[in-house]
N, C-alpha and C positions, 0 to 999 in steps of 0.2 A: 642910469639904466645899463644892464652888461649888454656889449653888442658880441652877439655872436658872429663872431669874424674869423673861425674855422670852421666850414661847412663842408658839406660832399661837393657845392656848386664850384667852392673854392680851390679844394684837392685835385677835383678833375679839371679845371682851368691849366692847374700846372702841369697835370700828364700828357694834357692836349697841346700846350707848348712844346712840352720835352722831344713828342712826336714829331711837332715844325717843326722847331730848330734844331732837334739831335746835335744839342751842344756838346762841346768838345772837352770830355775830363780826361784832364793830364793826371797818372795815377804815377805815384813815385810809391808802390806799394812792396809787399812781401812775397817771398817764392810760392808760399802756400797759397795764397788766392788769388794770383793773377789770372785763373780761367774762370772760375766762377764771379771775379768780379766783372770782368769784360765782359761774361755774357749776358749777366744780370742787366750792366749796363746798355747792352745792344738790344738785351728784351723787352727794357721799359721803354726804348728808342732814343736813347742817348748815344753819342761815339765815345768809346776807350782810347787810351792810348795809355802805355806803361812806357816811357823813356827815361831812362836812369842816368845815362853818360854824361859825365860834365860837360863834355863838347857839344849838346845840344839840347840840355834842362831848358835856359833861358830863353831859347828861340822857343820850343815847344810851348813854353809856358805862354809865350807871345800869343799862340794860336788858338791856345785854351779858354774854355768860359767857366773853366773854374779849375784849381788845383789842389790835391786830394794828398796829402802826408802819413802814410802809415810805417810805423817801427817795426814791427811784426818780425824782421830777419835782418839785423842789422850788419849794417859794415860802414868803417870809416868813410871809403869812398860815397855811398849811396849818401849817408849822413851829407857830407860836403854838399851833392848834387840838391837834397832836399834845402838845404839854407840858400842855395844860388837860384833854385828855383823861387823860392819863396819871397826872397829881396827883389825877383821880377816881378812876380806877379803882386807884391807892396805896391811898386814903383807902376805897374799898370791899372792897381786898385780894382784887382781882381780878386773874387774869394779864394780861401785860402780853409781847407778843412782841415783837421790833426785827428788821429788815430791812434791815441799812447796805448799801443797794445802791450800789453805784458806790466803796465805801470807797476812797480811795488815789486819785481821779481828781482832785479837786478840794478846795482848803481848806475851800470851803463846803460841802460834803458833811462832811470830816470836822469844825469846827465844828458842824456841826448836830448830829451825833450823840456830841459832847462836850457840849452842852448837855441832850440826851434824858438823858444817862446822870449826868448829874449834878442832874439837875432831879428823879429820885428812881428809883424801885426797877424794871428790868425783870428778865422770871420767864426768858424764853430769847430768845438770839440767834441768827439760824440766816443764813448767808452762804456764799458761796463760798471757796474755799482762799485769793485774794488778799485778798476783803472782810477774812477772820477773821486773818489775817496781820498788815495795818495794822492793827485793831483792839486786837491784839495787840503793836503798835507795832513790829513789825518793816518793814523797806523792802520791798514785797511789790509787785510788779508788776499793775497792772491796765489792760485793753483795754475804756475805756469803761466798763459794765457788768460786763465778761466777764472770767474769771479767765486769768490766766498762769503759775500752777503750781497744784500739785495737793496735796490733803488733805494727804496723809503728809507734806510738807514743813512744816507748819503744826500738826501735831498738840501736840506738846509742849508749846509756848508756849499754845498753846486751852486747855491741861487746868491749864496754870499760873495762865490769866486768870480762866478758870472756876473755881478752889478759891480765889484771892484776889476775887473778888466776889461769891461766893455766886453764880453762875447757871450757865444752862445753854449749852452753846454747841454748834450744829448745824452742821457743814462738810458742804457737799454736793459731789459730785464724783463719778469714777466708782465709788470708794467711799465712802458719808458714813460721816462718824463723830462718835457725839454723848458728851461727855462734861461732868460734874458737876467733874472736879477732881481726881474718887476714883474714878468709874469710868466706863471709857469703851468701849464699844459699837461696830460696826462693821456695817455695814450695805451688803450687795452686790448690791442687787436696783434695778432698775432698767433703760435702756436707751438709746446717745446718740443716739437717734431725739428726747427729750428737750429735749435741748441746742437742737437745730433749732425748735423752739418761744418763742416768747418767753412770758413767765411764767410757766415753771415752776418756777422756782426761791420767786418771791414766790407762789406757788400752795401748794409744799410751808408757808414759812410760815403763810400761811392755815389751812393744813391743822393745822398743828400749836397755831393758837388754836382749833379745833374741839377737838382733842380732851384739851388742855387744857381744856375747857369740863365735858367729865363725868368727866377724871380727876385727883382733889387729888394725887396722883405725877406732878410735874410733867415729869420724868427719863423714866418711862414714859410719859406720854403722847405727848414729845415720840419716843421711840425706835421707839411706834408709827403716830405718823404717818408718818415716815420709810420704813417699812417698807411701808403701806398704799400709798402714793406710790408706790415703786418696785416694786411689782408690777402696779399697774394700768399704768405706763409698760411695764412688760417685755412684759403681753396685748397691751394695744393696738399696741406695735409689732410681734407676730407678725403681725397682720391689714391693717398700714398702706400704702398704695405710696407714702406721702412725709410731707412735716409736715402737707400739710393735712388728708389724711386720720386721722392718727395723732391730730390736737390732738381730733377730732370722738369717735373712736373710745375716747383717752382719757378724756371725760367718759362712754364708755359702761361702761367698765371699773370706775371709781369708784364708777356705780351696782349696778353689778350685781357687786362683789367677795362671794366665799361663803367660809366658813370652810375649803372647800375648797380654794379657791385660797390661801388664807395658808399652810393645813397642809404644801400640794404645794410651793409655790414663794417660800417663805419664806426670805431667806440670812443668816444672822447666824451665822459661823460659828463663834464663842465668847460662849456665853453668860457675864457676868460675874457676877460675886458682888454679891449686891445691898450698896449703900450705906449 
């Protein structure tokens, strides 16, 4: 018998968490989204922190409930900081999220994040259909940042990369779908009022080191951020007349999400069998 084991009752257990504990995401992220991700994350009730300097990645990491890796605007230095963070947060067997922004655009981008992944253990990757494509080593087209095909083209090969390295892999798109390997999940809430925004994508990551912070199901918590994410984008753009309105109004959705709203407007339209 399939046990539905992601519910609305489920989703909002963890945002009622995130609220207690306002755990602490250490973001080693990118120039471009460091405000929209910190505020997203102070919206849903989680604490930011962006700390890049080598001289205090590790301690940072020490105080964190979870840490967040995005390429987004690289540099050697930040690169170093991110690998000395990461061997901390190994060594405390804390999660550890990746954001291969830009996958497939440059060598150095994907260099860098053959170094992240071989320099030791991350909990989830979460990317767009092109990002998780290359990742996946297929020839996956990318535009800058921005993807060129879509989840469902990319699924198989996710769920293959995901059960040969033990992680989790989050495809976002106009449907994300996040799968372990073994099971994989489908997620249709959301809004491409979104897209118009710039980081939302390394936002949803964020999101999903918060709530990896109060939930040890890593699978789940990573399915319920996804989920939290795409309903506050689907509110906010009922009320928006364009991005800039939408980007303001989605920090106001995040704070003020009710168990109501996940119950009413939650789409996961087959629950899987849990893992």
């Amino acid at each position: 018998m399939t046990t539905k084991f992601v519910t609305p009752d489920s989703v909002w257990a963890d945002i009622e968490k995130v609220r207690a504990v306002s755990p602490l995401v250490h973001n080693i992220t990118n120039y471009v989204v460091m405000d929209v991700t910190a505020n997203a994350l102070l919206a849903v009730g989680a604490s930011p922190v962006m700390a890049h300097a080598l001289q205090e990645v590790e301690q940072m990491t020490t105080l964190a409930h979870a840490l967040v890796l995005n390429i987004g605007t690289l540099s050697e230095n930040w690169i170093e900081a991110m690998l000395k963070a990461q061997r901390q947060a190994n060594k405390l067997n804390k999660p550890v999220v990746l954001d291969p922004v830009g996958l497939g655009a440059t060598e150095y981008r994907a260099e860098t994040i053959s170094r992240i992944l071989n320099n030791g253990d991350v909990t989830v990757i979460r990317g767009n259909a092109s990002e998780i494509g290359n990742l996946c080593g297929m020839v996956a087209q990318t535009k800058g940042v921005d993807s060129t095909t879509n989840a469902e083209n990319v699924i198989e090969q996710a769920e293959n990369y995901a059960k040969a390295h033990n992680q989790i892999i989050a495809i976002s798109g106009a449907t994300d779908y996040i799968t372990n390997g073994t099971t994989t999940i489908q997620v249709e809430n959301g809004n491409a009022m979104m897209g118009k925004v710039t980081g939302m994508g390394c936002t949803a990551t964020a999101m999903i080191g918060a709530f990896l912070g109060v939930n040890e199901n890593a699978y789940l918590a990573t399915v319920h951020a996804m989920i939290a994410m795409g309903i506050a984008g689907e509110r906010a753009a009922q009320q928006a007349n364009g991005p800039g309105s939408f980007r303001n109004l989605f920090m106001d959705q995040l704070y003020s999400l009710s168990a109501a709203d996940i119950d009413s407007l939650m789409k996961v339209p087959d629950y899987a069998a849990a893992a």
